[in-house]
C-alpha positions in Angstrom: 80.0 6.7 -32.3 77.8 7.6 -35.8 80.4 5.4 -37.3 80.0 2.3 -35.1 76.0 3.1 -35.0 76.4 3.4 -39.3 78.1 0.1 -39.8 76.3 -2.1 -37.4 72.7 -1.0 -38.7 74.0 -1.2 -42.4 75.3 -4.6 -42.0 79.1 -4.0 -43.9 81.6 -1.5 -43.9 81.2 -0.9 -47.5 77.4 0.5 -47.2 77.7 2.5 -44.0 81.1 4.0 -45.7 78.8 5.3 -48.8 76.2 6.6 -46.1 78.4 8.6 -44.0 80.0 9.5 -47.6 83.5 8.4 -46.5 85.7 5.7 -47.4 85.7 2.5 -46.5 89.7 2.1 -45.2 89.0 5.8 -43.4 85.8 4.1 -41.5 88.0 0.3 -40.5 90.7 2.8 -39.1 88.0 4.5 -37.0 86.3 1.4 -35.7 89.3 0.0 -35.1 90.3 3.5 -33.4 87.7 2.6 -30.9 88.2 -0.9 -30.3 92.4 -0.3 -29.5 90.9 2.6 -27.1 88.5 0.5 -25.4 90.5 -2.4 -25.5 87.6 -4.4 -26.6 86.6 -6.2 -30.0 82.8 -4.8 -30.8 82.9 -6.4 -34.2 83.4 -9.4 -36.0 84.2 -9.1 -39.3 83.8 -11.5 -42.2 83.5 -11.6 -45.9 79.3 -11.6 -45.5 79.3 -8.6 -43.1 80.3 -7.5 -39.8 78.7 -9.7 -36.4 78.4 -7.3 -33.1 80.4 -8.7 -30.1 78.8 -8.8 -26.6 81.2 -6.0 -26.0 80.1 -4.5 -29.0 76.0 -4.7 -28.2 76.6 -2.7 -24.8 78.5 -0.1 -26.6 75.5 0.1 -29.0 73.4 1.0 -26.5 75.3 3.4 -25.3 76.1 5.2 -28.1 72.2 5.4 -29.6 71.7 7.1 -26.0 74.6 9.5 -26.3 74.0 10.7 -29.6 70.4 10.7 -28.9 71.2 13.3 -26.1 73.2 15.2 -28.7 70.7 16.0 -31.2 68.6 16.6 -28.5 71.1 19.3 -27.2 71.8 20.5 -30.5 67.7 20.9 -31.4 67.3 22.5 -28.4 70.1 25.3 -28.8 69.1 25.8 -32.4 65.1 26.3 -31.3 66.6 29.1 -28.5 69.1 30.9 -31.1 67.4 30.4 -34.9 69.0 28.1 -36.4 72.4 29.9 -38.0 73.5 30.1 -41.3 75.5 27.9 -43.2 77.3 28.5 -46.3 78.2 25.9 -48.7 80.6 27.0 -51.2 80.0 25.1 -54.3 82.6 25.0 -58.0 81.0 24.7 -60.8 82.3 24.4 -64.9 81.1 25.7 -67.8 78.6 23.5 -69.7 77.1 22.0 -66.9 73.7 21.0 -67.7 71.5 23.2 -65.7 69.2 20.6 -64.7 71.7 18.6 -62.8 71.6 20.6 -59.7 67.9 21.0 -59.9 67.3 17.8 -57.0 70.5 18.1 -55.1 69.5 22.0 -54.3 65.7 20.9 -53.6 67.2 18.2 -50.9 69.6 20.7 -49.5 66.6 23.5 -49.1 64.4 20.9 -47.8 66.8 19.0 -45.1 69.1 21.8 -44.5 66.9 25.2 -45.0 69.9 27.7 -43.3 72.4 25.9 -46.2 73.0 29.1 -48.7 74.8 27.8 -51.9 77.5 30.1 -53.0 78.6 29.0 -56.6 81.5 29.7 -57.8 82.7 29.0 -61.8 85.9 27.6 -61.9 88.2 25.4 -64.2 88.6 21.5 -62.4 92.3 22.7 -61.8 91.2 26.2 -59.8 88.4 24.0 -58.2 90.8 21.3 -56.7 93.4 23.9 -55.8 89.8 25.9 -54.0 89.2 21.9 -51.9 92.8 21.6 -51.2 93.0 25.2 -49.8 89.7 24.8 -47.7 88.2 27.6 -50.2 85.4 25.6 -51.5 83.2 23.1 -50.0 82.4 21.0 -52.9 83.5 20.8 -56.6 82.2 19.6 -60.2 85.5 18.8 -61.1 85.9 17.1 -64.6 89.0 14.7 -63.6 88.6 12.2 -60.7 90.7 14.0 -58.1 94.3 12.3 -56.9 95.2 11.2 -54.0 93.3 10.9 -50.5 92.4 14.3 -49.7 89.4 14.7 -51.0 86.1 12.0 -51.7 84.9 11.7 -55.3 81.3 10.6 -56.6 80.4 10.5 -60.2 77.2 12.9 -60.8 77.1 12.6 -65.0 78.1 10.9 -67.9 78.5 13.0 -71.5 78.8 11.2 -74.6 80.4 14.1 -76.7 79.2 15.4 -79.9 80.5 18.1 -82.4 79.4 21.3 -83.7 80.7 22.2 -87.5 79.3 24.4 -90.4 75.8 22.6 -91.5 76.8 22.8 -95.1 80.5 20.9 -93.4 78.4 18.5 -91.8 75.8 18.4 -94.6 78.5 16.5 -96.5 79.8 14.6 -93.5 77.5 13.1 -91.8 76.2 9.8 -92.2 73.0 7.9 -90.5 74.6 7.8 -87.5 76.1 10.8 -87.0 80.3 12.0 -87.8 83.1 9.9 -87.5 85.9 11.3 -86.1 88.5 10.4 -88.7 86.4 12.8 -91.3 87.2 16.3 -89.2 90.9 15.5 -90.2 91.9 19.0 -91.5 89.8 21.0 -89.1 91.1 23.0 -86.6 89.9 22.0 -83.0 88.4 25.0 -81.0 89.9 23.4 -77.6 90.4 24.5 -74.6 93.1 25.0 -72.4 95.0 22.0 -71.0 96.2 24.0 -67.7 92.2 24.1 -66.8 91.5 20.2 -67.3 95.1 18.2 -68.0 93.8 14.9 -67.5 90.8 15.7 -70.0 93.2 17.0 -72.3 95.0 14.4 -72.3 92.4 11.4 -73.2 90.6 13.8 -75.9 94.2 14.7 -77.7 95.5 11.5 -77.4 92.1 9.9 -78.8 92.3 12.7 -81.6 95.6 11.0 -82.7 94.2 7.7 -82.8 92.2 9.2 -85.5 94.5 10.7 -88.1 93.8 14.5 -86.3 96.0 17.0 -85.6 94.9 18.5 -82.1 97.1 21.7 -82.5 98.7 23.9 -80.3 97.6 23.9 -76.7 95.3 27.4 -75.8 96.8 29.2 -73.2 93.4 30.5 -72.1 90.5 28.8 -70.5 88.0 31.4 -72.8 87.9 29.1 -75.5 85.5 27.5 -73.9 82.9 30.1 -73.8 79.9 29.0 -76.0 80.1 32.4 -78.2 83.7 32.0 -79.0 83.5 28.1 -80.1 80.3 29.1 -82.3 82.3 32.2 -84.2 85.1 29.9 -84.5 83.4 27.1 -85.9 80.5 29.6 -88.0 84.1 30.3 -89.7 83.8 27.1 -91.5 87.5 25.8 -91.1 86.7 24.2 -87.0 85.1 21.9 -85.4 84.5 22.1 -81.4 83.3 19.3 -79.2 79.8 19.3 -77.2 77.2 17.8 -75.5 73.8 16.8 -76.6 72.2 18.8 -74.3 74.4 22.1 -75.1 72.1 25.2 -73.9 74.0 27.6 -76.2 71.5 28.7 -78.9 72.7 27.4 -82.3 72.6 29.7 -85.4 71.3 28.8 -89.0 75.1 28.2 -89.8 76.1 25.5 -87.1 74.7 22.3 -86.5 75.7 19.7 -84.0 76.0 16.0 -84.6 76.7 12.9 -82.5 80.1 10.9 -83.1 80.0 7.9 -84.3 80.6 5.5 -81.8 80.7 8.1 -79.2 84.6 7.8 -78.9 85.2 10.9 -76.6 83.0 11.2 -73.3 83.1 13.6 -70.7 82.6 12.9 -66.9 81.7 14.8 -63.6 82.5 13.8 -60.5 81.3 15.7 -57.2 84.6 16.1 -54.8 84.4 17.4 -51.5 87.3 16.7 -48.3 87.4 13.2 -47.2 87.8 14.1 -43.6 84.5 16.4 -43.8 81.8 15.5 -41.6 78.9 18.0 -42.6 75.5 16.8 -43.4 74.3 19.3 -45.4 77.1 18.1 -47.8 76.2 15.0 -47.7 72.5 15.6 -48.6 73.8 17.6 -51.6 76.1 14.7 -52.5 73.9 11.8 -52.3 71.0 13.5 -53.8 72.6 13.5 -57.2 72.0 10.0 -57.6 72.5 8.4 -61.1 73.2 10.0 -64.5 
């Protein structure tokens, strides 16, 4: 009924899929779900948008009155109880910059008060493993997920800099910044492809385009850690990637510059199940916005 309500006051599946934060063939199945049960066509649907039937305006009606009675029934039970707790169990990678949860938490604590966030640091391979085994609620995963299991929204967009020796980059570095071709001969302080394949994948495979040698593939996920890229790197013979933004304190030694051209860039998608209805999920989701 929040489905058929969603679409006919957003005027097209598309928008009242992104509302109820599912997608859009998962909502056409469930209207149509409803219309084979009833036996009745409620909407009309066209390239502009959908048209309500006549069948379709009475079950309107009735659906606004039922889900009115609801929330009033749910309200009511929560005012007699206290509202009860609600944990939402949330993945998160390293180097995430920390003001990028600063709005979705201040939604969730002011629309859904009894939501505690439980983070959880994991790789975007232990994360999707956590979704698909009903151990986390909602990931910042680095690869768009596979598959239909789970919903994905992009939350940010990181165009990839590189931290190196300042007296390296002092003779690298041009106006704009590195080019990726001149790091041929550095080792790359990487991390390991069994956290993040598909990652891997692009930033080795753009590393070839340029005359580097990515190396051998870590077999740990520490190398990531910000003290361990900065002593490899202080040792004047690497070169790690990073973000503009990168909270870990710099010493005298290292410097970080942009790449020119910005060749390697790092996304985060939020993913969550598809078939999850909770609305304190979808607060958090949809108050990331754009990044």
């Amino acid at each position: 009924m929040r489905a058929f309500v969603a679409v006919v006051d957003d005027g097209t599946m598309s928008a009242a899929a992104r509302r109820l934060q599912v997608s859009q063939p998962a909502l056409s199945q469930t209207i149509a779900g409803i219309e084979r049960q009833l036996g009745l066509q409620l909407l009309v649907r066209s390239s502009s948008g959908v048209q309500v039937t006549e069948a379709g305006t009475v079950f309107l009606a009735e659906a606004r009155a039922v889900l009115a009675r609801h929330d009033q029934a749910m309200a009511t039970i929560a005012r007699h109880g206290g509202a009860a707790d609600c944990e939402l169990r949330l993945g998160i990678p390293l180097e995430l910059p920390p003001d990028l949860l600063t709005r979705p938490l201040a939604a969730l604590a002011v629309e859904h008060p009894n939501t505690r966030v439980q983070p959880r640091h994991l790789s975007t391979s232990a994360q999707l493993a956590a979704l698909a085994a009903g151990d986390l609620d909602v990931g910042l995963v680095r690869e768009h997920p596979s598959g239909t299991e789970l919903d994905a929204f992009p939350v940010f967009r990181e165009e990839m800099g590189v931290l190196v020796t300042a007296e390296r980059g002092a003779k690298l570095a041009g106006p704009k910044g590195i080019r990726l071709d001149t790091l041929a001969g550095l080792t790359w302080v990487g991390f390991s492809r069994s956290g993040t394949p598909k990652l891997y994948d692009e930033i080795t495979a753009i590393f070839r385009s340029h005359g580097l040698d990515p190396g051998p593939i870590p077999s740990q996920d520490t190398l990531l850690l910000g003290e361990v890229k900065l002593a490899a790197v202080a040792g004047g013979g690497a070169f790690s990637l990073a973000p503009p933004n990168w909270q870990q304190p710099l010493p005298d030694s290292v410097q970080w510059y942009p790449l020119v051209d910005h060749p390697i860039v790092r996304r985060t998608w939020a993913a969550w199940p598809a078939d999850s209805r909770r609305r304190d999920i979808g607060t958090f989701i949809t108050s990331f916005g754009n990044h």
